[in-house]
N, CA, C and O of each residue as an XYZ file, in Angstrom:
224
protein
N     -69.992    111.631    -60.419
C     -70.736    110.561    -61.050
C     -69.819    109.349    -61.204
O     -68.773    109.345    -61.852
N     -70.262    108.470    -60.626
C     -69.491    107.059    -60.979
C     -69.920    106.427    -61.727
O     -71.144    106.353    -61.835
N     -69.115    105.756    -62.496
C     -69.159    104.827    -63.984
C     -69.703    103.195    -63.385
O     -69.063    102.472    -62.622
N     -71.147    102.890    -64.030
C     -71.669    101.462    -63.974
C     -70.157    100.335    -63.794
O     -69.100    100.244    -64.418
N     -70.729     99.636    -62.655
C     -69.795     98.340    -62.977
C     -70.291     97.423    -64.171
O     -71.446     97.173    -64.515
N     -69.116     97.004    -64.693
C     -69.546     95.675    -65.697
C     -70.108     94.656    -64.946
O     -70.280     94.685    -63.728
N     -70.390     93.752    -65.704
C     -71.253     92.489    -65.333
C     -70.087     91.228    -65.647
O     -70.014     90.579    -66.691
N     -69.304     91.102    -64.560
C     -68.164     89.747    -64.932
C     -67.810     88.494    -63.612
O     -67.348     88.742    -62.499
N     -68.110     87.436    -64.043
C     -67.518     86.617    -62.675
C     -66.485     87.578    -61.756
O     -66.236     88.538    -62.485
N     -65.871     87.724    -60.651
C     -65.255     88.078    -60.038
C     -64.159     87.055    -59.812
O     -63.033     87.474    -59.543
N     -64.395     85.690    -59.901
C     -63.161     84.676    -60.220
C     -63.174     83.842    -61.611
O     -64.199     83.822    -62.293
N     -62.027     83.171    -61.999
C     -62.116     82.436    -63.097
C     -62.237     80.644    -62.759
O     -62.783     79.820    -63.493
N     -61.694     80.430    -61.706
C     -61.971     78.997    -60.920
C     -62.445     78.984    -60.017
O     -62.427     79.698    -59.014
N     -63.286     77.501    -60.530
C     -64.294     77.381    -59.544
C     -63.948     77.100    -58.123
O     -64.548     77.619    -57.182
N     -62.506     75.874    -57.943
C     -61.717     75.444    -56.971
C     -61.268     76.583    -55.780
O     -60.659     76.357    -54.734
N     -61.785     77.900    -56.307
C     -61.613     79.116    -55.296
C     -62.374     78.051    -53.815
O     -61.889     77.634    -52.763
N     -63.591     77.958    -54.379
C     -64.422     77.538    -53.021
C     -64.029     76.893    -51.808
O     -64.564     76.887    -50.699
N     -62.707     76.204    -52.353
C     -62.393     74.984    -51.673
C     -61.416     76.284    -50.418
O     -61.273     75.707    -49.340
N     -60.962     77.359    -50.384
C     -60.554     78.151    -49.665
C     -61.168     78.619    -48.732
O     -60.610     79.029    -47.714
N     -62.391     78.637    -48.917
C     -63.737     79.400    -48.268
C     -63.908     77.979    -47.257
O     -64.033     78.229    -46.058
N     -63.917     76.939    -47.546
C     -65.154     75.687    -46.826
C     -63.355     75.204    -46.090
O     -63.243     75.635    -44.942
N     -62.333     74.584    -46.497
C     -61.323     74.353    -45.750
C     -60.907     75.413    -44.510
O     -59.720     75.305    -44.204
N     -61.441     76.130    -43.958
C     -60.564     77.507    -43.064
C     -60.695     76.455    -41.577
O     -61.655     76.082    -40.904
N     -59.313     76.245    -41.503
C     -58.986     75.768    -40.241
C     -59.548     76.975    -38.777
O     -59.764     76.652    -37.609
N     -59.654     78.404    -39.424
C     -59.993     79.343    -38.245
C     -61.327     78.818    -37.621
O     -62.281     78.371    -38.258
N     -61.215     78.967    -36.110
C     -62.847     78.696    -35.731
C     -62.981     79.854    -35.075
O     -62.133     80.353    -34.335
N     -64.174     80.347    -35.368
C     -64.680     81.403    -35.073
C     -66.093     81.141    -34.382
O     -66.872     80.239    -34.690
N     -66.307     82.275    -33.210
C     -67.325     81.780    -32.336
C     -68.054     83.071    -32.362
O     -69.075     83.121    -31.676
N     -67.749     83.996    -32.954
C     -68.752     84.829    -33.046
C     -68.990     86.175    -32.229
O     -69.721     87.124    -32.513
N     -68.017     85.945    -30.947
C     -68.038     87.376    -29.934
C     -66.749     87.294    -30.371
O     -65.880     86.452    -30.600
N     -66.970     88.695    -30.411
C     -65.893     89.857    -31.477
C     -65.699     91.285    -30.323
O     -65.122     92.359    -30.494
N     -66.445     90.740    -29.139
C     -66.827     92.604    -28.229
C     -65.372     92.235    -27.264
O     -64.808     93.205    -26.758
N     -64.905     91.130    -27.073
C     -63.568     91.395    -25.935
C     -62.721     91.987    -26.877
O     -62.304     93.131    -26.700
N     -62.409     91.286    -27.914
C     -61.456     91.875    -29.092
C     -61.715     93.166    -29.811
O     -60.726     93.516    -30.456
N     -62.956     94.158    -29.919
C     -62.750     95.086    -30.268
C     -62.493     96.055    -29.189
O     -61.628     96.910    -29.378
N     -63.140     96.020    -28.089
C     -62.457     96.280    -27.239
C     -61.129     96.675    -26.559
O     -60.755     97.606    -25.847
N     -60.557     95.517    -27.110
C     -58.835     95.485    -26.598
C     -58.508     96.388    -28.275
O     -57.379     96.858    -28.422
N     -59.209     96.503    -29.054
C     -58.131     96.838    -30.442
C     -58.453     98.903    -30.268
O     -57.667     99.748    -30.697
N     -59.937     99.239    -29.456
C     -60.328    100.509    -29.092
C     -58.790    100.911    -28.163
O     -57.962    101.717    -28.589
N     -58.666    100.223    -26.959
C     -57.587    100.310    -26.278
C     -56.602    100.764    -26.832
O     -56.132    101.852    -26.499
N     -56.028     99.923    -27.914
C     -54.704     99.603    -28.555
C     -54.579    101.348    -28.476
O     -53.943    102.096    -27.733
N     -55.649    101.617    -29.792
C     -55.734    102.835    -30.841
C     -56.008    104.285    -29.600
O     -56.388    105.398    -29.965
N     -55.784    104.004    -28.511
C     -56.520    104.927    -27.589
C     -54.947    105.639    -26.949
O     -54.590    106.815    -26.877
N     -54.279    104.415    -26.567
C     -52.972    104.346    -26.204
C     -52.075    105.023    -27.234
O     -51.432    106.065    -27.102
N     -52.165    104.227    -28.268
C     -51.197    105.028    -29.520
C     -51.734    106.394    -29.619
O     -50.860    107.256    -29.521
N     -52.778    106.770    -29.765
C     -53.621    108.396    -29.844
C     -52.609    108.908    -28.672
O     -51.648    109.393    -29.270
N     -52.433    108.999    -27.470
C     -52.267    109.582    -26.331
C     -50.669    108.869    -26.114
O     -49.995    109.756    -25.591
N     -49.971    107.858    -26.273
C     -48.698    108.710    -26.865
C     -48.262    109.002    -27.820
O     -47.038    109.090    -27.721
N     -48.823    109.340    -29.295
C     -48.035    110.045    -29.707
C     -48.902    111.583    -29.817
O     -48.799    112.212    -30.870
N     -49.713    112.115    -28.733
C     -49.411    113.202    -28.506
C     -48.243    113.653    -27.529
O     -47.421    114.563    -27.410
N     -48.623    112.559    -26.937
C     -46.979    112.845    -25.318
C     -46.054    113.056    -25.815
O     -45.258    113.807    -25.250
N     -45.718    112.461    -27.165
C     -44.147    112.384    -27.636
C     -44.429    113.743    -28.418
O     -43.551    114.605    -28.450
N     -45.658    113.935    -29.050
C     -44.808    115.246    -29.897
C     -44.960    116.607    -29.207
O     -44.826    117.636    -29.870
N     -45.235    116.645    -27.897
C     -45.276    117.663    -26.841
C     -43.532    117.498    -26.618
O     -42.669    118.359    -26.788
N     -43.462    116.838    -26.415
C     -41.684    116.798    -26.243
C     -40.552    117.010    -27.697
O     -39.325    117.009    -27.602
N     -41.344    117.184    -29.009
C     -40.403    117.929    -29.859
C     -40.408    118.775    -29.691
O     -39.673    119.535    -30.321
């Protein structure tokens, strides 16, 4: 059983916003070459470090 959250702003200044609307990042929205390459990454690391611990 989990305990109700309270009911509280999550920030105390308002000037947070100005973090959110300034983001120099531009983002275009296809995300499929890049998850892609990050499946890869994690596919590679999976398969050597079984290679390597066949060799302890």
């Amino acid at each position: 059983m989990h305990i109700r959250a309270g009911i509280a702003d999550w920030y105390k200044e308002w000037q947070v916003i100005y973090y959110l609307i300034n983001s120099k990042e531009n983002i275009v929205g296809e995300i499929k070459h890049e998850y892609c390459k990050t499946l890869e990454r994690l596919e590679f690391t999976a398969i050597t470090k079984k290679a390597i611990s066949r060799l302890d």
